[in-house]
C-alpha positions in Angstrom: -8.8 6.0 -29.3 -7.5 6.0 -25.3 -9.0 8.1 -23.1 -6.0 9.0 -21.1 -2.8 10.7 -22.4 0.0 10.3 -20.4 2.8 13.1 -21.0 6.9 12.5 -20.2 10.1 11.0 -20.6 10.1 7.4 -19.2 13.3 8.2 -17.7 11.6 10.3 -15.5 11.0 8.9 -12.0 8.0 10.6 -11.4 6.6 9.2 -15.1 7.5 5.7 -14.1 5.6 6.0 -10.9 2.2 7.1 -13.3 3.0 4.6 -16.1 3.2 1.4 -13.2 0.3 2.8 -11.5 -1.4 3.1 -15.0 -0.3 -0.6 -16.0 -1.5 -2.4 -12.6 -4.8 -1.0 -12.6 -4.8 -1.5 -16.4 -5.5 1.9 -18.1 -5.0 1.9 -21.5 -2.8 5.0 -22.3 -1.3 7.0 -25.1 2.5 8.5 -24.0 3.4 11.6 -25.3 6.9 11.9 -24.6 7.9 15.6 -23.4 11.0 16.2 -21.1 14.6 17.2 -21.6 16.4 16.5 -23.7 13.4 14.9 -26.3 11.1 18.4 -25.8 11.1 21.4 -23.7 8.2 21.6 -21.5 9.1 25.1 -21.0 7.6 25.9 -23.8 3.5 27.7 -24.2 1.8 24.7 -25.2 3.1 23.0 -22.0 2.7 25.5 -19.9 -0.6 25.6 -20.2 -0.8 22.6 -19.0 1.8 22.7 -16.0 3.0 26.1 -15.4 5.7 24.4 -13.7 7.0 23.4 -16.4 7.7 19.4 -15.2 6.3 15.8 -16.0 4.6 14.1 -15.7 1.0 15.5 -16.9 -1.8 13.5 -17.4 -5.2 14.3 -19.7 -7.7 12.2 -19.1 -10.7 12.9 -21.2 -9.6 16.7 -21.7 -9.2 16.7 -17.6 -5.8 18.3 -17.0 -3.5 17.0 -13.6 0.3 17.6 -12.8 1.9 16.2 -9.8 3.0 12.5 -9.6 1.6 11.5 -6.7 -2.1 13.6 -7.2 -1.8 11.6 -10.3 -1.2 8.1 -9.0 -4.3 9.1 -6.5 -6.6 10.0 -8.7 -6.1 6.9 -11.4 -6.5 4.9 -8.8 -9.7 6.5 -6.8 -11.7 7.3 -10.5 -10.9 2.9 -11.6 -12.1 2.2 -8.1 -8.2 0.5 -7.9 -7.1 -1.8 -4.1 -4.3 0.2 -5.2 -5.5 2.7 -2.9 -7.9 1.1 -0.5 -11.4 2.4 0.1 -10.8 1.9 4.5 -9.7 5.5 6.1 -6.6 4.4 7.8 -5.5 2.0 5.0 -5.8 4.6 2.6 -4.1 7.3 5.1 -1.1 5.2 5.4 -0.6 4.6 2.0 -1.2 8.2 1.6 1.2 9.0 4.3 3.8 7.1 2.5 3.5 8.2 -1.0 3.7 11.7 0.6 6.7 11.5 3.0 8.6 9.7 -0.6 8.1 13.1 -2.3 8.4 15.5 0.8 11.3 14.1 2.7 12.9 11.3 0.8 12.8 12.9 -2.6 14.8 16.1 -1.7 17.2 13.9 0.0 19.1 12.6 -2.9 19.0 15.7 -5.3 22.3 16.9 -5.3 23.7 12.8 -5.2 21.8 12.5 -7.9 22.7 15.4 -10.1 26.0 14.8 -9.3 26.7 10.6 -9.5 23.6 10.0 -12.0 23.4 13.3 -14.4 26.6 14.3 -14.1 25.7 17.8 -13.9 28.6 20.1 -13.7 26.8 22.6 -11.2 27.0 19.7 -8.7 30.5 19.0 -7.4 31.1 20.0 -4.5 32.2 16.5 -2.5 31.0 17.7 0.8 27.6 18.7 -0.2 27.5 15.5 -2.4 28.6 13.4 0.8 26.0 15.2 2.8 23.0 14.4 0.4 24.0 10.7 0.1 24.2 10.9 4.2 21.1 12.0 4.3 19.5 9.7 1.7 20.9 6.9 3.6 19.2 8.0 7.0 15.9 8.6 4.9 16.2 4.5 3.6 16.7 3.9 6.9 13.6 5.0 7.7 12.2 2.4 4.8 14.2 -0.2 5.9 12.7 -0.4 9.5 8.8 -0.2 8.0 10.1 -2.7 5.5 11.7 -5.1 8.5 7.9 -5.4 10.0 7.8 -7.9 7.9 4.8 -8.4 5.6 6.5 -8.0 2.3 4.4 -4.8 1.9 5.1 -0.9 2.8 1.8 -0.6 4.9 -1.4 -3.2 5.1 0.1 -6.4 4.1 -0.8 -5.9 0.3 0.2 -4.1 -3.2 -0.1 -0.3 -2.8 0.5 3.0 -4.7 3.4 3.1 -1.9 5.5 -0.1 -3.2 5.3 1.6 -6.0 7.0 4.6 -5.5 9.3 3.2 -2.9 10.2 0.5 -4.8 11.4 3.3 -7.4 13.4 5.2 -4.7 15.0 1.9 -3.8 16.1 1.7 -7.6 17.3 5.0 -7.9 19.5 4.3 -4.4 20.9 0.8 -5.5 21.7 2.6 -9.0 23.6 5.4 -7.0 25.2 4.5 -4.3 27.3 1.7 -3.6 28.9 1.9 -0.2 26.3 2.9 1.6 24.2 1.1 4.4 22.9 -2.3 4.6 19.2 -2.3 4.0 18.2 -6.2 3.5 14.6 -5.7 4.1 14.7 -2.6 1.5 16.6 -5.1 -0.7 14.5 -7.7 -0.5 11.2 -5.3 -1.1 12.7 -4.4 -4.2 13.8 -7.9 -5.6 9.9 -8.8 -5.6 8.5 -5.9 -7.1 11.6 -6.4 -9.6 10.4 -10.0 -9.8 6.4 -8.8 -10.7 6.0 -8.6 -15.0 5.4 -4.3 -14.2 8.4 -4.3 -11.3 10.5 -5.7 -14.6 9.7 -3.1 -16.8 10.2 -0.1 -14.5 13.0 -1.4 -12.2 15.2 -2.4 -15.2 17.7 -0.2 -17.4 16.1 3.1 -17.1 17.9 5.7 -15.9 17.5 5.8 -12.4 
């Protein structure tokens, strides 16, 4: 039996991130697949677990956590993982990374996304649609010039919970948009984590 549950859709972004993160540092898991449209986590045996109502959740020996990013933290910190290293400022960039991907380069491409990727009708307005793929494309930007530093690696010249979820975003932008800015370093970033036997699995046909 497998101490950790792991609960969403793989088609889920924020899933992804968990399951790679899960599969690097080499946690055997159980997926229960929740998320529209397979099941409603708005229902009361979810919410008790998330009020939010979102994936991913994890249990981990009957220890509850929501949020993608607490999640990816704490796998990492309780399997004593390089993933998230053990010096201060190593661990505070990597930190500072994972956090400004869900704080300022997440919201970014919401309504591109509901718009080009979901196809939800409640997103089509073509300013507002131009506006978020404007402002996604500044926010890459931002990847692009850490990424042109040059050491193949978001911060401290190795693997991180930050390639991780950066190398999703990158997926989710090359899946989007195609006219938008040039971003060979963010390309290249994301051709080797493609390249890596995880990278393959998460960077490949799922919805973006």
């Amino acid at each position: 039996m497998t101490r950790l549950k792991i609960l969403g859709r793989t088609t889920s972004i924020n899933v992804r991130k968990v399951m790679w993160t899960a599969d690097l540092i080499g946690i055997a898991y159980e997926q229960e697949v929740w998320g529209l449209p397979h099941r409603d986590p708005r229902v009361p045996e979810f919410l008790a677990l998330n009020p939010n109502g979102s994936v991913p959740v994890i249990i981990d020996d009957g220890f509850v956590l929501w949020e993608s990013g607490a999640i990816m933290r704490y796998l990492a910190e309780t399997r004593s993982s390089d993933l998230l290293p053990a010096n201060p400022r190593e661990r505070a960039l990597v930190d500072q990374w994972l956090t400004w991907q869900a704080t300022e380069l997440n919201p970014a491409w919401v309504y591109a996304v509901q718009a080009l990727i979901r196809k939800n009708p409640a997103f089509t307005d073509e300013a507002r649609i131009a506006d978020s793929i404007a402002k996604w494309g500044a926010a890459m930007g931002i990847v692009e010039a850490q990424l042109a530093k040059g050491n193949g690696f978001v911060v401290n010249g190795r693997m991180s919970l930050a390639d991780i979820a950066l190398a999703l975003s990158s997926h989710r932008w090359f899946s989007t948009v195609t006219d938008g800015p040039e971003l060979p370093a963010v390309a290249a970033h994301y051709a080797a984590m493609q390249a890596t036997a995880a990278g393959a699995k998460y960077l490949g046909e799922a919805t973006p």
